[in-house]
C-alpha beads as a LAMMPS data file, in Angstrom:
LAMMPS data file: protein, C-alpha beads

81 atoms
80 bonds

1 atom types
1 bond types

-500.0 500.0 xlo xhi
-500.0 500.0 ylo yhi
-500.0 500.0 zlo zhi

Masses

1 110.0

Atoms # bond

1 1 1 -160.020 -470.823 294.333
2 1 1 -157.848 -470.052 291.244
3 1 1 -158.788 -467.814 288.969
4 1 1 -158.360 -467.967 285.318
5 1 1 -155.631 -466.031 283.610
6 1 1 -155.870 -464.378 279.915
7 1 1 -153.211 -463.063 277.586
8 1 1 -149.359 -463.809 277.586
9 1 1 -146.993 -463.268 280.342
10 1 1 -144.126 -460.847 280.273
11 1 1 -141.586 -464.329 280.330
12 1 1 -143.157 -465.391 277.014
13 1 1 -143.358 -461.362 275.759
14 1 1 -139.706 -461.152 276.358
15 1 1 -138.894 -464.178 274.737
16 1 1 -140.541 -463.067 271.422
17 1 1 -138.690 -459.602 271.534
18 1 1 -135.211 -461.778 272.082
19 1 1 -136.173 -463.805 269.332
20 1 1 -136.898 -461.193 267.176
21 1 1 -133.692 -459.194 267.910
22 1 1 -131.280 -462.577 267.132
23 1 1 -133.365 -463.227 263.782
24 1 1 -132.562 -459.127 262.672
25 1 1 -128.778 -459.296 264.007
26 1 1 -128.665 -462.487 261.527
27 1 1 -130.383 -460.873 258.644
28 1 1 -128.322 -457.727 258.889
29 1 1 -125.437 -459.957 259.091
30 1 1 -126.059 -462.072 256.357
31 1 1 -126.561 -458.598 254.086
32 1 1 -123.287 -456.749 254.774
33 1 1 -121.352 -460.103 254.634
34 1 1 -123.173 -460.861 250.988
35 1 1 -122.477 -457.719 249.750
36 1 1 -125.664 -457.323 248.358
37 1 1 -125.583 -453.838 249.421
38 1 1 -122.973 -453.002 247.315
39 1 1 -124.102 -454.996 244.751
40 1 1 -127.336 -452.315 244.242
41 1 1 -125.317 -449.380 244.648
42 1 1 -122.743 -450.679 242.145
43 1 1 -126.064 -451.061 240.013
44 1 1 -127.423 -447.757 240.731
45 1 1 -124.266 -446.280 239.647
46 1 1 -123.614 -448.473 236.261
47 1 1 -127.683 -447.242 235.355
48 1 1 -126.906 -443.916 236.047
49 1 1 -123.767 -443.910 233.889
50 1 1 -125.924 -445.865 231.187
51 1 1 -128.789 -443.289 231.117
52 1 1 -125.928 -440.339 231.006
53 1 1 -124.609 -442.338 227.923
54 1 1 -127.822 -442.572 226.329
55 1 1 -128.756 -438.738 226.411
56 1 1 -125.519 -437.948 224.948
57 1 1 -125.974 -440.319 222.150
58 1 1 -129.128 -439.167 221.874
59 1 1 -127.965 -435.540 221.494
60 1 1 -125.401 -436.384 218.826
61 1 1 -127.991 -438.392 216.772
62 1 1 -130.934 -435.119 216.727
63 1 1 -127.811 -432.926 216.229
64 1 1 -127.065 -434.730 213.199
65 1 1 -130.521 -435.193 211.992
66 1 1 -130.479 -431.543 212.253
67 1 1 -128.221 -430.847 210.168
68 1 1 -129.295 -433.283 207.474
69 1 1 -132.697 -432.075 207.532
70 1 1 -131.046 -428.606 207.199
71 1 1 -129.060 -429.274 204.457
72 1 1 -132.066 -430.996 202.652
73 1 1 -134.557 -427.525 203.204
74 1 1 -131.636 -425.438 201.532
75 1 1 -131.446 -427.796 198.680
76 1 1 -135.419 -427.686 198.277
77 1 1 -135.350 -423.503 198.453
78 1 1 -132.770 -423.751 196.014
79 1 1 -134.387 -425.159 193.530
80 1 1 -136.816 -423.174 190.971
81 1 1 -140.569 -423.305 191.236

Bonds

1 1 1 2
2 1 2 3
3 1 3 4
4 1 4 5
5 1 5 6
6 1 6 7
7 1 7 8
8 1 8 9
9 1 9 10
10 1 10 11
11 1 11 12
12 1 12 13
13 1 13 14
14 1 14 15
15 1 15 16
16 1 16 17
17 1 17 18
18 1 18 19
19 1 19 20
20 1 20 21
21 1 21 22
22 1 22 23
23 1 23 24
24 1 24 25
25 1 25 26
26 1 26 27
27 1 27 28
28 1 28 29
29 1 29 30
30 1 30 31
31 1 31 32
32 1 32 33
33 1 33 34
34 1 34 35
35 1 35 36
36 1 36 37
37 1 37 38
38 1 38 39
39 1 39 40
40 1 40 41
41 1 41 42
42 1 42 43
43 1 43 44
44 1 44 45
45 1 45 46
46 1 46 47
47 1 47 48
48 1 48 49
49 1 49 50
50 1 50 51
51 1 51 52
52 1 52 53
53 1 53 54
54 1 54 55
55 1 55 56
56 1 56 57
57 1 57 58
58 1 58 59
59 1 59 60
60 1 60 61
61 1 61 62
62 1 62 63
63 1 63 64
64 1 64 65
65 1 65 66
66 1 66 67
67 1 67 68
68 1 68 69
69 1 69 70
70 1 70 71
71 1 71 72
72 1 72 73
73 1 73 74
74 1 74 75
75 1 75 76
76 1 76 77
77 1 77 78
78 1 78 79
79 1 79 80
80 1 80 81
């Protein structure tokens, strides 16, 4: 009398894990030699040199609206009443 088996075997379990190990050594791989990796850290790095750009042009600009707006109140307390 046979009796009935259930679930998968540990041939077809190590299979899948073999399987599973070629398809990430591919996919890693394919990333390093597409240097798509250094493609986002090369874009990281041009963003953070943007935003650094922008703050200091923004500075510059309120500095000089500063002084404009300054330059306008002394002119208004200047004048008579």
């Amino acid at each position: 009398m046979l009796r009935e088996e259930r679930g998968i075997t540990l041939v077809a379990l190590m299979i899948t894990i073999i399987v599973l190990i070629i398809l990430a050594a591919v996919t890693i791989m394919s990333l390093t030699e597409s240097n798509i990796i250094n493609t986002a850290v090369n874009g990281t790095l041009n963003y953070a040199n943007s935003q650094s750009w922008e703050i200091n042009e923004l500075a510059k600009t309120d500095d000089m609206l500063n002084k404009k707006v300054q330059k306008i109140e002394e002119y208004i307390s200047k004048q008579p009443q």
